[in-house]
Legacy VTK file of the C-alpha trace (Angstrom):
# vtk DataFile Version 3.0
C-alpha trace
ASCII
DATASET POLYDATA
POINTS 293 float
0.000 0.000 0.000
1.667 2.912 -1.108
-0.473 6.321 -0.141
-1.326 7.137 3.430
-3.488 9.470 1.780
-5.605 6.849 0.084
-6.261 5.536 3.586
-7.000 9.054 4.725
-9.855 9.733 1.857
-11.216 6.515 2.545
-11.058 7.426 6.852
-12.899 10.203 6.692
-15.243 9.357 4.320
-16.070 5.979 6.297
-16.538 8.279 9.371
-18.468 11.314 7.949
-20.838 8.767 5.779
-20.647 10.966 2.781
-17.685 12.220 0.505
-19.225 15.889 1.055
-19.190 15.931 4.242
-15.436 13.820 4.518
-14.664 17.245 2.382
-15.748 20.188 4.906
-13.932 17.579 8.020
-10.148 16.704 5.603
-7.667 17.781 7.646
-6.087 19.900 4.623
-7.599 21.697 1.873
-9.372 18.728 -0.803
-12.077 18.828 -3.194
-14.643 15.698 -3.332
-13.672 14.268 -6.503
-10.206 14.242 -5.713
-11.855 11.884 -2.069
-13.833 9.829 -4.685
-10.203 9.152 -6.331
-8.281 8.340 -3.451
-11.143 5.827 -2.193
-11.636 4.420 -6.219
-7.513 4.035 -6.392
-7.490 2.410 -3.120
-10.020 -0.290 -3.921
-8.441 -1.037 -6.949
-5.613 -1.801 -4.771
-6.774 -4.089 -2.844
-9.287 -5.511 -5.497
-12.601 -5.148 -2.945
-15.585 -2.475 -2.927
-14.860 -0.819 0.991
-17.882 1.387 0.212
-21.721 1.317 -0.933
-23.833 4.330 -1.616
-27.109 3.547 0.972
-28.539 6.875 0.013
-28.280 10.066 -2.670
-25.486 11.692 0.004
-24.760 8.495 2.199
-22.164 6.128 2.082
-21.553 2.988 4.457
-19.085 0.361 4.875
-18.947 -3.706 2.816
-17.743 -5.698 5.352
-14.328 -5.659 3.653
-14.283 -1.586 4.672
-15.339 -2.268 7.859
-12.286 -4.410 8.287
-9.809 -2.259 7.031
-11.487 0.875 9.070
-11.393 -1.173 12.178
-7.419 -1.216 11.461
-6.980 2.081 10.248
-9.129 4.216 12.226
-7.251 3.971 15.433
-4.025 4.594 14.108
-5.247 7.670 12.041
-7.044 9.494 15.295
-3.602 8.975 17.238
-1.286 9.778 14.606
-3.503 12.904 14.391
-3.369 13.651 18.083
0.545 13.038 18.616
0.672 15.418 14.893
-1.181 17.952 17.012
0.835 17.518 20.480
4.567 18.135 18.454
3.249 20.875 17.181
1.986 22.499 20.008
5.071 21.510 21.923
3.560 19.047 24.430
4.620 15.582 24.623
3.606 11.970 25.998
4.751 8.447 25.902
7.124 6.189 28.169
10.318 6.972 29.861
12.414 3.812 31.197
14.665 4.127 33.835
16.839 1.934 35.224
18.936 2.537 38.582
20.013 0.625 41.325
17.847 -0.683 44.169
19.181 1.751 46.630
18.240 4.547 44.605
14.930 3.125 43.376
13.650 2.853 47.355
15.204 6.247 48.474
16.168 8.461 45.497
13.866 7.759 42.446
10.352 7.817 44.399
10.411 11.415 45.130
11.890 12.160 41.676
9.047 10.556 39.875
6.617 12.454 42.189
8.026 15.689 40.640
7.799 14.787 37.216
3.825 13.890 37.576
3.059 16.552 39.216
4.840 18.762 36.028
4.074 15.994 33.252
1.159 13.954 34.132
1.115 12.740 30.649
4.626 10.789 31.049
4.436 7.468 31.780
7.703 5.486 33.358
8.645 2.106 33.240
11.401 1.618 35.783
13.927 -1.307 36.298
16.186 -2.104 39.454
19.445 -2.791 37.618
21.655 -5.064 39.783
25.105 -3.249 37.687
25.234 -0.659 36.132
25.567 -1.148 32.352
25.679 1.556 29.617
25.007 -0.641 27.260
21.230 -0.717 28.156
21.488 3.071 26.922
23.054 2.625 23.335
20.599 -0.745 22.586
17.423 1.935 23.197
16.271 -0.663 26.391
16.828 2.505 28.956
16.250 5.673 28.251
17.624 7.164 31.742
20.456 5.368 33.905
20.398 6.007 37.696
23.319 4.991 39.523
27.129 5.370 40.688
29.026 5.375 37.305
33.012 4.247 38.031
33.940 5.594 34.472
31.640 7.953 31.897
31.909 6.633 28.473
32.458 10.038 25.664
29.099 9.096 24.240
27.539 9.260 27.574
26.131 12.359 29.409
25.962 12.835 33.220
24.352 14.918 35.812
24.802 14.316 39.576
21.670 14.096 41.206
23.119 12.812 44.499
25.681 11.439 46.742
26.512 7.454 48.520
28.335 7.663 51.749
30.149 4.389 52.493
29.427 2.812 55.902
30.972 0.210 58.224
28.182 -1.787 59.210
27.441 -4.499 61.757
24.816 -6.109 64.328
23.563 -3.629 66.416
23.851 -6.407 69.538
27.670 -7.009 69.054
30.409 -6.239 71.379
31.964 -4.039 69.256
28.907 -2.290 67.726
28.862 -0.460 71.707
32.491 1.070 71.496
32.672 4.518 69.950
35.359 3.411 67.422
34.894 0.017 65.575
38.184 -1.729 65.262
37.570 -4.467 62.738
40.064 -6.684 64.572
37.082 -7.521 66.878
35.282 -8.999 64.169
37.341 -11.688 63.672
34.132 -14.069 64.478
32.000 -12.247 61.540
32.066 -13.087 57.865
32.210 -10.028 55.343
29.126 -9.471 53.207
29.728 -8.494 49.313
27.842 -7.340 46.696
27.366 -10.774 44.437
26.724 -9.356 41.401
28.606 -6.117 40.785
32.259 -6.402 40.682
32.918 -2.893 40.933
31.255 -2.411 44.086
32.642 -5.788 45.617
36.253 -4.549 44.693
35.447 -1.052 46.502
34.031 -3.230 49.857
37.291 -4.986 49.602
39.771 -1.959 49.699
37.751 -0.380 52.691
37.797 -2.989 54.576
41.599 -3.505 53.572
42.249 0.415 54.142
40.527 -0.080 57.823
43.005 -2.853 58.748
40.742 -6.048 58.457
40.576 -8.855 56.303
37.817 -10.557 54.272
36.441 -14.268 55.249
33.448 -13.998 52.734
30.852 -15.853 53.077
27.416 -14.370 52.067
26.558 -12.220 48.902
23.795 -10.688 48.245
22.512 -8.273 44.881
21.134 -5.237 47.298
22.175 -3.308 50.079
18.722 -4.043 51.602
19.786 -7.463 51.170
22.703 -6.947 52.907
21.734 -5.084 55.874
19.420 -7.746 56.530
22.008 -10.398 56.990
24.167 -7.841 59.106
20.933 -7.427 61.360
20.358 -11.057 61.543
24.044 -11.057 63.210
25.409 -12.906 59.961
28.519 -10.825 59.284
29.471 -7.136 58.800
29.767 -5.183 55.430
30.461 -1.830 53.794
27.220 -0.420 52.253
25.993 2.463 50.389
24.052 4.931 51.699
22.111 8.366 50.061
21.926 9.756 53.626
24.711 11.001 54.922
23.626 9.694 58.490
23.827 6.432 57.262
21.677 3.711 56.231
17.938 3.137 58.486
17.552 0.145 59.400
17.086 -1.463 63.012
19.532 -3.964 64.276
22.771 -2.431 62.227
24.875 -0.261 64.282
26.569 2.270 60.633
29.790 3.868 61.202
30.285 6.059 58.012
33.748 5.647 56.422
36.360 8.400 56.234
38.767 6.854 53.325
39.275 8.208 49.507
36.625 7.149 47.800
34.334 6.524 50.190
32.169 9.182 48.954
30.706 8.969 45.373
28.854 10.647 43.175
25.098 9.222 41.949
24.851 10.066 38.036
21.770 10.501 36.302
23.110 9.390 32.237
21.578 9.454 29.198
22.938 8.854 25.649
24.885 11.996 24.068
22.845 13.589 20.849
19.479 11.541 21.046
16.886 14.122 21.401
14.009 13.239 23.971
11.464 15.589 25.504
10.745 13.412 28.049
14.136 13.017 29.668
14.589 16.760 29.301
11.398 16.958 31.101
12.777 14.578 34.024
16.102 16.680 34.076
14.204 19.957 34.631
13.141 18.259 37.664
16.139 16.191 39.131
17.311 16.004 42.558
20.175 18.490 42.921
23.244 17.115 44.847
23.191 16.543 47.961
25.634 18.968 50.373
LINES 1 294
293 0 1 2 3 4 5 6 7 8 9 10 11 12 13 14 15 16 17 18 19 20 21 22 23 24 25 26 27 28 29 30 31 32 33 34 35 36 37 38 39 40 41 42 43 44 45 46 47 48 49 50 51 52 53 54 55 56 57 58 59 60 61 62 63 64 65 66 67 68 69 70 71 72 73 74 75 76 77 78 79 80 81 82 83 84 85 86 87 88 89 90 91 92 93 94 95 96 97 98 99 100 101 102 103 104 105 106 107 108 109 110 111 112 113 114 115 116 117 118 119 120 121 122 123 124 125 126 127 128 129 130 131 132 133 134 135 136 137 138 139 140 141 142 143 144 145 146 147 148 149 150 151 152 153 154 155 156 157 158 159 160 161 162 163 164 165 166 167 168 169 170 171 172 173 174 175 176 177 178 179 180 181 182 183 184 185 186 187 188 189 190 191 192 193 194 195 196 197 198 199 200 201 202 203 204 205 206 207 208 209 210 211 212 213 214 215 216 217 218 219 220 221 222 223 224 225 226 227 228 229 230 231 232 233 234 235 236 237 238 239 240 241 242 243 244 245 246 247 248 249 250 251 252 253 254 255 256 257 258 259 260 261 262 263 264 265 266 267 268 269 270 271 272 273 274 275 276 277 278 279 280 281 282 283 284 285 286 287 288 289 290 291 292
């Protein structure tokens, strides 16, 4: 099929009921034999009648044009409304965002609040990434990445929206958790909790606990620091967690001491593909979290 505006003559008359009256409701400037000769060319396309005259000035549809207009008219009306929204500026559809768990509990909520309240027309899809991966931005899957990102990529664009403390944590009920300063030579009898799936962030547990003077008997991982702190306040080992509050994570049963070490802070990066144009994600930028002080 080779003319949308075949489809278009034979639309409007199907909806009007009379090639007149598809005339005065064309969406540009058309006189009503040039409709009869969009809806004749079209049915000599497809080799079936679509119309039959029922009256002097009224047309209905065969049951082959009821078909096609079951197909067509839906697609028409919202091409026509998303025509009219670009032009006037506004905009609708689905953002997807991905970020990490943390950040999807304590960050994203009141981030997505913000946007609604500007761009009730947005939709999101979001997805709790156990990594961070890039790549989910160049395939088109994401559209928005949410997380810490160790290196930026040149065809990648970041904005902070936040900040992760790192935290010593531990049961709230052991001996050590009640002394102001936690030497980690008194947790000889605890197993070190790491991040399973993330590499990155199991390499930077390692080198704080390393930097602190301890050492590493592993023996739980988990994908999520929520995961985590629930084995450290079941008494099943200590960790070094994430946290976006600078007091340190909330969560009964874990005593946090927040680290002082390089790299212990970190920035959170909102990133988005350089050069793809998208009104949405300019709309969720306009409305980001600023970093945190």
């Amino acid at each position: 099929m080779n003319s949308l505006d075949r489809l278009t003559g034979f639309y409007w008359v199907a909806r009007t009921g009379g090639y007149a009256r598809a005339v005065r409701a064309f969406p540009y400037p058309i006189t009503e034999p040039g409709v009869h000769q969009q809806v004749r060319r079209l049915e000599a396309e497809l080799g079936v009648r679509l119309l039959r005259r029922a009256a002097k000035d009224r047309m209905v549809l065969t049951p082959h044009g009821r078909a096609l207009f079951d197909v067509v008219a839906p697609f028409l009306e919202s091409l026509r409304v998303t025509v009219d929204a670009l032009r006037a500026g506004s905009f609708g559809g689905v953002l997807r965002i991905g970020a990490a768990a943390l950040l999807v509990q304590e960050l994203v909520p009141g981030w997505l609040r913000a946007l609604h309240r500007r761009h009730p027309e947005v939709d999101v899809t979001l997805t709790e990434l156990r990594a961070p991966d890039v790549a989910l931005l160049r395939s088109g899957e994401l559209d928005l990445l949410v997380d810490h990102l160790p290196e930026i990529p040149p065809d990648v664009e970041v904005r902070e929206v936040g900040r992760l403390w790192g935290f010593l944590v531990l049961p709230a009920g052991h001996p050590a958790a009640r002394q102001p300063r936690v030497d980690l030579r008194r947790l000889t009898d605890l197993p070190f909790l790491t991040f399973g799936a993330d590499p990155a962030s199991r390499a930077l547990q390692r080198r704080a606990v390393e930097a602190l003077g301890g050492s590493a008997k592993e023996r739980f991982a988990a994908d999520s620091t929520a995961s985590l702190l629930g084995f450290v306040a079941a008494g099943l080992g200590f960790s070094v967690v994430p946290a976006i509050h600078p007091d340190g994570p909330r969560r009964s049963g874990v005593r946090g001491v927040r680290l002082r070490l390089p790299g212990s802070e970190l920035p959170v990066h909102a990133a988005w593909l350089r050069g793809v144009p998208n009104p949405m994600l300019t709309a969720a930028l306009e409305v980001a979290p600023s970093r945190q002080a």
